[in-house]
N, C-alpha and C positions, 0 to 999 in steps of 0.2 A: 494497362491491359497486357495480357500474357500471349503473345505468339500463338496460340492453339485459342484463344479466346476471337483475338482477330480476325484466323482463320476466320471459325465458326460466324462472326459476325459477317466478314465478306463475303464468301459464299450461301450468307442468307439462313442460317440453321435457327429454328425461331426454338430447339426446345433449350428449358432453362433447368437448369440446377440450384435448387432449392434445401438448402438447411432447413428440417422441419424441425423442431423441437419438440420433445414429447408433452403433455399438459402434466406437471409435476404438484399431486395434494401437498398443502402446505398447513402447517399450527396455523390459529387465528395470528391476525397482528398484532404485535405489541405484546405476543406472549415471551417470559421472562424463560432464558437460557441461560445457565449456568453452565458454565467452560472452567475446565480444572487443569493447571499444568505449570510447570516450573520455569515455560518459554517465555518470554514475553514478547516475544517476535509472534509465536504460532498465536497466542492470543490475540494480538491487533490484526491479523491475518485472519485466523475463523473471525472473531468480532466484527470485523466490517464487513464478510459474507452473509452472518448473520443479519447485522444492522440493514443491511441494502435489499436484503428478505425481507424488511419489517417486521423482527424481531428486537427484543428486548436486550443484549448481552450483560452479563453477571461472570465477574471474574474473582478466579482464585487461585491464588500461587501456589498450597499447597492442602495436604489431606485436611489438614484442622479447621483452616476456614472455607474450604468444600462443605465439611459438616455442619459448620455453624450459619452459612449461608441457604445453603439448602432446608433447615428449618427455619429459616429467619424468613425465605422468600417465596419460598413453597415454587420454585420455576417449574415450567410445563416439561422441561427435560433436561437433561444433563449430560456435558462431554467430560469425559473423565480421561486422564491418560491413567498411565498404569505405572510408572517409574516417576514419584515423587518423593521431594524432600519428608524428611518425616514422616505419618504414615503413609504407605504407599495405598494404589490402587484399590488393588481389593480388597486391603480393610476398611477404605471407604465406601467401598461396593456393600460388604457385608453389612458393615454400622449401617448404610441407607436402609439397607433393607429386611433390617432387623424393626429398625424406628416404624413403630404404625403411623407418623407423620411425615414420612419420608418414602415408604412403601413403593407407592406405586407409581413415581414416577420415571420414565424411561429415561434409563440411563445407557449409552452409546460409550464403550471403552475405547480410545485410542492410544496406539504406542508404535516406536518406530519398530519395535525389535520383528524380524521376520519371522519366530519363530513358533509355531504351529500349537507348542504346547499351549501358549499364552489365551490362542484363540479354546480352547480346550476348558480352562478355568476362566475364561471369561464367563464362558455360557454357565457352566455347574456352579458360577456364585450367583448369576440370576440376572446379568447384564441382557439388554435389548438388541445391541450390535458391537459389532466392532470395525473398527477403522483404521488401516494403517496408515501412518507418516511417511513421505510426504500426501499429502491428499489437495485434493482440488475443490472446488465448491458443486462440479455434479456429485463427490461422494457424497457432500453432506445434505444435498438437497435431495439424495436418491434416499437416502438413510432418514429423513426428514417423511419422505413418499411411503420409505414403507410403513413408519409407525405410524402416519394415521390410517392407511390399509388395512394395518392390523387392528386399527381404534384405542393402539397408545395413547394416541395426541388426538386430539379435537381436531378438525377440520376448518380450514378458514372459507370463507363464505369463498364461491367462487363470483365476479360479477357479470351479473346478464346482462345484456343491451335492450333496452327497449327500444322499440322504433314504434311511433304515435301513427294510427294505419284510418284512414278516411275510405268509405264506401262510396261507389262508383258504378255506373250503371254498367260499368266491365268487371266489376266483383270488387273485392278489399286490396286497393294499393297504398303503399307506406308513404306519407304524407309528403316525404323531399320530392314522390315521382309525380305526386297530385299540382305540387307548387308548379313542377316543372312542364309540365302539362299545359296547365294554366295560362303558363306564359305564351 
């Protein structure tokens, strides 16, 4: 416990400080992501963000089998960098979205480089987002938010809690407060 924490406990201060997290839309589970990039660090890094999201991950070292996977697997979106072996980025950009079977699904550019121009020709080849390197999993989970916002991506079910409610001569209480009543 931190010195200013103590305090606050000896003196009695009952308010708390709470990390809320915002409720972030996610793709359905088990939907299939394709990650494009020449890292193989950055791929086992997005991949087990994505994996621990209950997505699908789909990888590929460079433009050629970007292309060939992405028709092979039809995935619900795609991370593409933009500085690959062979072809780069946005020929793969453009080949996607030239293919009427490749079309429409949203594709998120990322690349380390800072430079302004890049974000410029990401949009005018027809990319969804961009992300720069290094990134964290709020970016991708934020970037994840807004395509089904926009109805890029399908929305995964969110789940509701039932609570099972029994009628009482005091109105409808939910059945743990009937048990405990009872007793």
């Amino acid at each position: 416990m931190t010195g200013i924490g103590f305090l606050k406990r000896l003196l009695g201060s009952t308010a708390t400080h709470e990390r809320v997290t915002p409720l972030r839309l996610q793709a359905p589970e088990g939907s299939r992501v394709l990650m494009v990039d020449d890292s193989p660090t950055l791929l086992a890094v997005l991949g087990k963000m994505l994996d621990q999201e209950g997505y699908a991950p789909l990888k590929a070292f460079d433009g050629e089998s970007a292309l060939e996977l992405a028709r092979d697997e039809q995935p619900a979106m795609i991370f593409l960098d933009i500085v690959l072996p062979g072809i780069n980025g946005f020929a793969v950009l453009r080949a996607l979205r030239h293919d009427p079977m490749t079309r429409d699904i949203p594709i998120v550019m990322i690349s380390g480089n800072q430079q302004a121009t890049e974000q410029f020709y990401v949009q005018r080849f027809g990319a969804d987002d961009f992300i720069k390197k290094p990134f964290g999993r709020a970016e991708v989970t934020t970037c994840i938010h807004k395509l089904v916002l926009s109805g890029r991506l399908a929305a995964r079910e969110i789940a509701r809690e039932v609570v099972p409610v029994r009628m009482t001569e005091g109105g409808v209480v939910p059945e743990t407060t009937v048990a405990s009543i009872a007793a």
